[in-house]
C-alpha positions as CSV (number, residue, x, y, z in Angstrom):
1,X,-21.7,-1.5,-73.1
2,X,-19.0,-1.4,-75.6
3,X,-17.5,-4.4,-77.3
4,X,-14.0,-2.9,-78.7
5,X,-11.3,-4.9,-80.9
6,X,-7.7,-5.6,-79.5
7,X,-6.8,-1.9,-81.4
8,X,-9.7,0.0,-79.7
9,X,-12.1,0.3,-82.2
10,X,-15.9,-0.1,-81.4
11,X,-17.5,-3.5,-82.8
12,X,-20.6,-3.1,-81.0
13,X,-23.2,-1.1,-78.9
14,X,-25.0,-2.8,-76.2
15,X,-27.6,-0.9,-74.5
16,X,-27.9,-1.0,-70.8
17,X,-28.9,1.9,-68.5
18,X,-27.8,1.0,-65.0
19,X,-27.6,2.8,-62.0
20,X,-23.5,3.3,-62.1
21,X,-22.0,0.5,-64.4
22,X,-18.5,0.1,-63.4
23,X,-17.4,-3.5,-64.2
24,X,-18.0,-5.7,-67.4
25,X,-17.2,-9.3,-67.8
26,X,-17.6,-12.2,-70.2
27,X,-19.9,-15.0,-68.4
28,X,-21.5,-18.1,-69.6
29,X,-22.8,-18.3,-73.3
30,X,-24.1,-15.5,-74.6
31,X,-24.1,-13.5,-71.4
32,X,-22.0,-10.9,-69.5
33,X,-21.6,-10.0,-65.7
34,X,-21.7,-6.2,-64.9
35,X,-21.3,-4.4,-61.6
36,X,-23.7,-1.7,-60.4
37,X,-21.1,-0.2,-57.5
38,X,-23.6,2.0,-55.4
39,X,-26.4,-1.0,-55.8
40,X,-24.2,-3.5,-54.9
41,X,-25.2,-5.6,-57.5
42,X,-24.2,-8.1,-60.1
43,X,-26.1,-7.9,-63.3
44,X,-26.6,-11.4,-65.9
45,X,-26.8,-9.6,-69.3
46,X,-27.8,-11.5,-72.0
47,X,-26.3,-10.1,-75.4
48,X,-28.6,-11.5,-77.3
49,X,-31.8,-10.2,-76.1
50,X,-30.5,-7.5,-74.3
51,X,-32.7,-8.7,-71.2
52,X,-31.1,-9.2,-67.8
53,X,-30.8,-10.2,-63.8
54,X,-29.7,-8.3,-61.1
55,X,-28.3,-10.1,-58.2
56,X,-27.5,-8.0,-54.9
57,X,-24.5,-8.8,-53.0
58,X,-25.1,-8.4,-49.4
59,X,-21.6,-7.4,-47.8
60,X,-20.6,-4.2,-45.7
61,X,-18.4,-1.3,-46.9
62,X,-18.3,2.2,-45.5
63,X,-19.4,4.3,-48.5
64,X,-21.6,3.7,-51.4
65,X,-19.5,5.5,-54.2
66,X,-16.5,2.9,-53.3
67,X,-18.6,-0.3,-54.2
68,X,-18.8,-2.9,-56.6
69,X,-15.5,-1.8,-58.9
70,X,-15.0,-4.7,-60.9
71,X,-16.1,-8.3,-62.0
72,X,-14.2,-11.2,-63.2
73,X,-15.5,-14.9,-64.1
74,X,-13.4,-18.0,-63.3
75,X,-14.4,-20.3,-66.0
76,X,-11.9,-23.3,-64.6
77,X,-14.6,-23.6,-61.5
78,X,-17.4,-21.3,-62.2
79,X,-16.6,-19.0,-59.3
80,X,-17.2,-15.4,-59.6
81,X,-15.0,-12.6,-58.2
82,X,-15.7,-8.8,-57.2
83,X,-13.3,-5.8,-56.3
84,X,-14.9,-3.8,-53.4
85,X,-13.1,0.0,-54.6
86,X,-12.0,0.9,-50.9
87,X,-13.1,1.5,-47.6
88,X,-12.2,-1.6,-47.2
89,X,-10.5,-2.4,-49.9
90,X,-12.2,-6.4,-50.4
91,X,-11.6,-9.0,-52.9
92,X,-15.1,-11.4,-52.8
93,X,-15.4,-14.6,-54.4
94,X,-19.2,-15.9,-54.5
95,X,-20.4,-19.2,-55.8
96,X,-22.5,-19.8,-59.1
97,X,-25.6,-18.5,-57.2
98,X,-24.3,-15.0,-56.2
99,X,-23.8,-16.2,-52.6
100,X,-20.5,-15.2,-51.1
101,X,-18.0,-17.8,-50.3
102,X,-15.2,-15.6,-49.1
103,X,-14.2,-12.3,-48.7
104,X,-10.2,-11.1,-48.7
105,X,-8.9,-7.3,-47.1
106,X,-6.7,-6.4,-50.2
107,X,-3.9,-4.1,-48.8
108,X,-1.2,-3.5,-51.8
109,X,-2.9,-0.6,-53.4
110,X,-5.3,2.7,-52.3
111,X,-8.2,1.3,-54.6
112,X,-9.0,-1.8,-56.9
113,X,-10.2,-0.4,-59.7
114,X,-11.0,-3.8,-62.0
115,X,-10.5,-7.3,-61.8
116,X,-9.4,-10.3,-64.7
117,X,-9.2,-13.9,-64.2
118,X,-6.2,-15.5,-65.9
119,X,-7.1,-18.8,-66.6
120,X,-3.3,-19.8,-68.1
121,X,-2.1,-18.8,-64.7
122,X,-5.3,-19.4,-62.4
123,X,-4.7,-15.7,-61.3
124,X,-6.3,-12.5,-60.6
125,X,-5.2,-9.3,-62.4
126,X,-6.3,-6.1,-60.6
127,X,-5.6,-2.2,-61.4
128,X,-5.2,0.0,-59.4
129,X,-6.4,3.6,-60.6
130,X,-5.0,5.6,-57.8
131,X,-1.6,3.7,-57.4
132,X,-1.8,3.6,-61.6
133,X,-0.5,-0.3,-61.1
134,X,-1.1,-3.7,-62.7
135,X,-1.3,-6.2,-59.7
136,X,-1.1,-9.7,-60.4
137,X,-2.3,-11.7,-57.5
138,X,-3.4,-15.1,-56.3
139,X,-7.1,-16.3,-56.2
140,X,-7.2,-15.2,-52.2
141,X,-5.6,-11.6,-53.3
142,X,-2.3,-12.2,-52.2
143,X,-0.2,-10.1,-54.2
144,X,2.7,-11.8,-56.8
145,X,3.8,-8.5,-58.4
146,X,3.0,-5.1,-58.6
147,X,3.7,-3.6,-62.2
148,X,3.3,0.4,-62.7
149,X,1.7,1.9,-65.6
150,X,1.3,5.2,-65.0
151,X,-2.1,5.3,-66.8
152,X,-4.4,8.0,-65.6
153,X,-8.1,6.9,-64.0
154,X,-6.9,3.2,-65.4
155,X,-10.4,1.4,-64.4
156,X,-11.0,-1.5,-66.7
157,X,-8.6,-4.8,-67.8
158,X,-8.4,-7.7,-69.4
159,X,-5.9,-10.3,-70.9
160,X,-6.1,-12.1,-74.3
161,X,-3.1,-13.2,-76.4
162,X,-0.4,-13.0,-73.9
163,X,-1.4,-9.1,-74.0
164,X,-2.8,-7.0,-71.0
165,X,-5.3,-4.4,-72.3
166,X,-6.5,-1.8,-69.9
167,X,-8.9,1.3,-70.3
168,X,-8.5,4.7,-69.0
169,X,-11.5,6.8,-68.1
170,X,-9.5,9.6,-67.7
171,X,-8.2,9.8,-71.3
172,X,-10.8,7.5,-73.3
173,X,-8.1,4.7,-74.4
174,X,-7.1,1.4,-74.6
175,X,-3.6,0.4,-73.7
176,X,-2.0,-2.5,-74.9
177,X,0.8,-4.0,-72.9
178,X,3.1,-7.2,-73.0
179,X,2.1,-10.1,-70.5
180,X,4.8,-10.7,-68.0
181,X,6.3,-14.2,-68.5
182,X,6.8,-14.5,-64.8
């Protein structure tokens, strides 16, 4: 697990070996969520002490390499949501304990590649690798607007001073754009 600056650089090394770590997210305290796609499982990581929980999420999808894709925390309720890749393409909410209160068919892009909670806007940002978008959408995955990137393999984001940042597997790098106002 990296921790990288708003520029790109590596601030710190986290180690975790999981079984294929393909979200990250800030949680609680001193702790992060991850997603293990083909385990279908939600990971507590403590930063501290480097020790962690795994929580499985029990839902159905039709192949095991289109999982768990990303992992967002809504700090305004304490509600956690997941990205289902494809096949279906899901957006899940679950409660505090890991337990899923709903689950949303997403249907604006060929794969949800990772997931931000917005708290200025209590709204959901998901990128779409294959569709190389930047979705913003409600908390029920409805989406507002659909902004294109073309970012190869584009599989992690976040948002932090009115910037989007979003990572590309493909090309190892961090791209910085401006938040939309609307």
């Amino acid at each position: 697990i990296y921790k990288l600056s708003i520029t790109g650089n590596v601030i710190q090394t986290l180690d975790y070996v999981g079984n294929d770590l393909e979200g990250v997210s800030t949680f609680k305290g001193n702790k992060l969520l991850l997603a293990e796609e083909r385990t279908k499982e939600i990971v507590v990581f403590d930063i501290e002490t480097g020790s962690y929980l795994k929580h499985r999420i029990n839902y159905k999808n039709n192949d095991e390499n289109s999982g768990i894709e990303g992992v967002t925390y809504n700090s305004t309720d304490g509600t956690i949501f997941i990205l289902n890749e494809k096949n279906p393409g899901n957006l899940i909410r679950l409660r505090a304990d890991f337990s899923i209160i709903a689950a949303y068919e997403l249907d604006f892009a060929s794969d949800y590649s990772g997931i931000f909670y917005d708290s200025s806007s209590n709204s959901l940002w998901i990128v779409s690798d294959q569709n190389k978008t930047i979705n913003k959408c409600t908390l029920t995955g409805q989406l507002v607007k659909a902004y294109s990137t073309g970012i190869t393999q584009a599989e992690g984001i976040a948002i932090a001073n009115d910037n989007i940042f979003v990572v590309s597997d493909a090309e190892a790098k961090l791209f910085v754009f401006k938040k939309p106002i609307n």
